[in-house]
Structures are given as C-alpha cells and as structure tokens.
N, C-alpha and C positions, 0 to 999 in steps of 0.2 A: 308807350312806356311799359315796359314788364316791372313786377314783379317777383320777388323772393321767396322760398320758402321759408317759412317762417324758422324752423330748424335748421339752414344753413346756415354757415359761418365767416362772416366778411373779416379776410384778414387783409392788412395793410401790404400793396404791394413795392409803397416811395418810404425810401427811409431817411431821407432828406428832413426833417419835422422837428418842432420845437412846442415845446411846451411853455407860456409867460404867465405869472399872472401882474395884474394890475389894479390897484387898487380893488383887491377881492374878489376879481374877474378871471377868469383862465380864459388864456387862447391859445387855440394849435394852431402855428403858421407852416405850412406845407410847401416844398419848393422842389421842382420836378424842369424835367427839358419837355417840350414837346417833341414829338415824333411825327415824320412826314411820312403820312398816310399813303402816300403813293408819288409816281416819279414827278405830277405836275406840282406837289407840295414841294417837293424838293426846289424844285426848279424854282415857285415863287421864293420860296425862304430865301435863294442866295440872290435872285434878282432883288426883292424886296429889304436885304440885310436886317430880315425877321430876328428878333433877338427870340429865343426859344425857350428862356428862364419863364417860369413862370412862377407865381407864390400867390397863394390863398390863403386867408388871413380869417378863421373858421370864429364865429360866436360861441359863450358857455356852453349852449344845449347842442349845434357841431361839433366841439370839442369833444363834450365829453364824449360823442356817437365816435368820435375817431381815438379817441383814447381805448374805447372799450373794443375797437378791432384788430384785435392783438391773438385773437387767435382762441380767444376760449369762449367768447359771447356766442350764442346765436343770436340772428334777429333779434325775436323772438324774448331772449334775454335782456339784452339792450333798451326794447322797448319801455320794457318794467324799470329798467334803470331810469331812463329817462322820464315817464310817467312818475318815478317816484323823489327824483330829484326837482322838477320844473313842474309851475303852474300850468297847471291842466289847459286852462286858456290858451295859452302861449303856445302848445304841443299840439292840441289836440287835432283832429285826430291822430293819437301817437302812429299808428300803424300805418294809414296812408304819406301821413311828413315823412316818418324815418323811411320806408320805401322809395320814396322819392330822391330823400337827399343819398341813399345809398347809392343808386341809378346813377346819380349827376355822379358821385367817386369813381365808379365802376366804368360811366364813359369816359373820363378822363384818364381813366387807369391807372387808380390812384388805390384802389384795392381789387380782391379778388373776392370769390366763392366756395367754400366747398360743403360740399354736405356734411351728415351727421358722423361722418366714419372717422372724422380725426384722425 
C-alpha cells in the first residue's frame, strides 16, 4: 500500500454521487461502471453478463473524507477535519485510516491526486 503526500490534494474523479442524511447521519452513495482492465476482463464481463454498475454506500467519517475531496483539502487538511469532527477512538490513527481509505478510492478510481500547485 503507498501512501500520500500529506500536501496533495484528492479530488473526486466519479461524479455519479449523492449526499442523504438519515435520521442525523449523512451518507455519500457513489455509483461508477467498472472498467475492464484488459482484453481477458472484457471477454469475462460479456461471457459472464457481469453487470458493471457499482454503488458504495460510504459511513459519516467516509462521507465526510469524500465530501471534502472537492478540490481544496489537502490530506493533510482533511485529517484535521476529521480528527476534529469524530471520536478519536473511532479514527484513530487519523493519518494511517484516511491513507488507506484514500488508496482503496484511488484504486477504484474514484478520485485522483495532485499536488500542491492547484
């Protein structure tokens, strides 16, 4: 698993997405196609009649990491969002979770990166 520069900036690259809340809860549901990685994905997807819809249905402290990659967080910024919204417990450590859950957006390609030059 890599990691981020803490100063880069994950903006959202699926613009498929919804915002709910529910009884006092926010959630971002995300809904994207998948993409066949090469000619043998192909080939299963239409043998298989793979439906290629996908939707991720993200928790408060997901949400809000995907609410705030809009384009002006860094990391970095983010984290403090999140450390200062959610129990510490639940987060912690904020820098290695949001690292990670960034990774799992980024391989499904569901955001991007860029550094500090905006």
């Amino acid at each position: 698993m890599s990691t981020y520069d803490p100063n880069s900036v994950p903006v959202r690259r699926c613009a498929d997405w919804t915002m709910t809340t529910e009884n006092g809860t926010r959630h971002a549901t995300i809904t994207w196609e998948i993409q066949a990685r090469n000619r043998i994905d192909q080939v299963l997807f239409e043998l298989f009649r793979t439906d290629r819809k996908r939707k991720l249905t993200l928790d408060p402290v997901g949400s809000t990491v995907w609410n705030c990659c809009n384009g002006d967080y860094t990391v970095a910024d983010i984290a403090t969002v999140i450390a200062e919204e959610y129990d510490a417990q639940r987060v912690e450590p904020v820098d290695e979770t949001l690292s990670y859950f960034l990774v799992q957006l980024n391989e499904r390609g569901l955001l991007s990166f860029r550094g500090t030059d905006r």
